[in-house]
C-alpha positions in Angstrom: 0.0 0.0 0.0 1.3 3.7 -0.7 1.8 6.4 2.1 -1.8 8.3 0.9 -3.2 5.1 1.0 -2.3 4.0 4.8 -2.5 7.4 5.9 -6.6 7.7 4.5 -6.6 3.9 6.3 -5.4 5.9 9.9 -7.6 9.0 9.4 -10.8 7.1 9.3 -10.2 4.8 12.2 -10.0 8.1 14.3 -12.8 8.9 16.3 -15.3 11.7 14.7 -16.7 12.9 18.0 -13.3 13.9 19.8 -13.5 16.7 21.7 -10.8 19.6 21.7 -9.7 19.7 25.4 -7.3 22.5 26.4 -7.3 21.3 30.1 -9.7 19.1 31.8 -11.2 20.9 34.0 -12.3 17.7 36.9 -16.1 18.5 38.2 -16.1 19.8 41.9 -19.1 18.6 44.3 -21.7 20.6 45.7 -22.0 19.5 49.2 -25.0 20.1 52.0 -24.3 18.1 55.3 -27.6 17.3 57.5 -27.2 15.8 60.7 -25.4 12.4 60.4 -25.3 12.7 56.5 -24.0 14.3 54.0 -26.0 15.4 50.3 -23.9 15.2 47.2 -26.1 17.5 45.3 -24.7 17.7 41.7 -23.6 13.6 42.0 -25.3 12.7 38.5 -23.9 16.2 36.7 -20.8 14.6 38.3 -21.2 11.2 36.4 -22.5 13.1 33.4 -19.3 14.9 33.0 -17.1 12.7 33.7 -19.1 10.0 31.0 -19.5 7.6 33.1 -22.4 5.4 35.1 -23.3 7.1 38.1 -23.5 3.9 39.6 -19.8 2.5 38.8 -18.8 6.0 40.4 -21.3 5.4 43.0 -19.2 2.1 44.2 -16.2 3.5 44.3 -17.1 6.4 46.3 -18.6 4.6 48.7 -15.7 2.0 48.9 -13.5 4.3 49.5 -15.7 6.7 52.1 -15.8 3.1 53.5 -19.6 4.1 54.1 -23.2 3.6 52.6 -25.4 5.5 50.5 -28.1 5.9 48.2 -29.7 8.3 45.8 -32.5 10.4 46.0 -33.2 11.7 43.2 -30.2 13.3 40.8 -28.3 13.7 44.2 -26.4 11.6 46.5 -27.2 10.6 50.0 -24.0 9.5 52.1 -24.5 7.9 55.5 -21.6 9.8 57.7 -20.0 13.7 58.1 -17.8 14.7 55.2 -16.2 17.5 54.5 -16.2 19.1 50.5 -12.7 18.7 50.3 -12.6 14.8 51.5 -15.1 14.1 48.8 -13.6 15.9 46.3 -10.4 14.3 47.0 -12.2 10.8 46.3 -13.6 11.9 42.9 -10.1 13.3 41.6 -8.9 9.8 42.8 -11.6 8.7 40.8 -10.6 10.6 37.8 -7.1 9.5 38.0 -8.1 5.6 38.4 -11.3 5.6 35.8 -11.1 8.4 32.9 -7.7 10.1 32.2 -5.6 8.0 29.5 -2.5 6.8 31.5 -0.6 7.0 27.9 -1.9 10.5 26.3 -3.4 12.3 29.8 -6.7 12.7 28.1 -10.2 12.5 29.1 -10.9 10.9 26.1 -11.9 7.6 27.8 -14.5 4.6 28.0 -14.8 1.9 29.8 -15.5 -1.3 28.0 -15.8 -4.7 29.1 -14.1 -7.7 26.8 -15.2 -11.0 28.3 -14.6 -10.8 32.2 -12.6 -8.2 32.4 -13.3 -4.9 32.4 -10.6 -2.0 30.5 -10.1 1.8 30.1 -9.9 2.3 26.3 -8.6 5.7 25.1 -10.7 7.3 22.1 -7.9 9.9 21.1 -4.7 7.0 20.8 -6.2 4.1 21.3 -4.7 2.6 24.1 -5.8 0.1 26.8 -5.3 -0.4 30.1 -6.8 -3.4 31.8 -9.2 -2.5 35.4 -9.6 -6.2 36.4 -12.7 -8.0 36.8 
């Protein structure tokens, strides 16, 4: 095959739908404590920017507040006191496990699951990383 050839090959197998990112910018939660809990009020805008499952970002929050919780409605419900900064802490942990490309430093991330286990797959190079099961 000639250069033009491979290189029209390359260009289509790159994503349409890439988005120009000057620097990502991670979402900050809105917190309102009450009593013995704590209300993560923008949890789903959270999820939403971040382009991930509320849920799988639901787990790991709670894993690692070593706490329970539910939602009620588009906001999150955590059983215990925490302050803005602790929780925020958690979702850039979050961030830095689940959606930045370990090889490019992107967002540009999904997860996708191939058999059992589950990977971080990179939409702007195309890497993979493996999460485990």
């Amino acid at each position: 095959m000639s250069y033009e050839e491979l290189l029209k090959r390359g260009m289509a197998k790159v994503p349409k739908n890439l988005k120009e990112h000057g620097r990502f910018v991670a979402p900050r939660a809105v917190i309102t404590p009450a009593g013995a809990r704590t209300y993560i009020d923008n949890f789903n805008d959270i999820a939403r920017d971040l382009r991930r499952e509320p849920a799988h970002l639901l787990k790991f929050i709670l894993k690692e507040l070593a706490t329970k919780g539910e939602f009620e409605g588009k906001r999150l419900v955590v059983l215990g006191r925490f302050p803005e900064t602790q929780i925020n802490a958690k979702i850039d942990l979050y961030i830095k496990q689940y959606v930045i490309c370990p090889e490019c430093v992107r967002p540009d991330t999904k997860i996708v699951k191939d058999g059992d286990f589950h990977f971080l797959k990179c939409e702007a190079c195309g890497a993979k990383q493996s999460l485990g099961k």
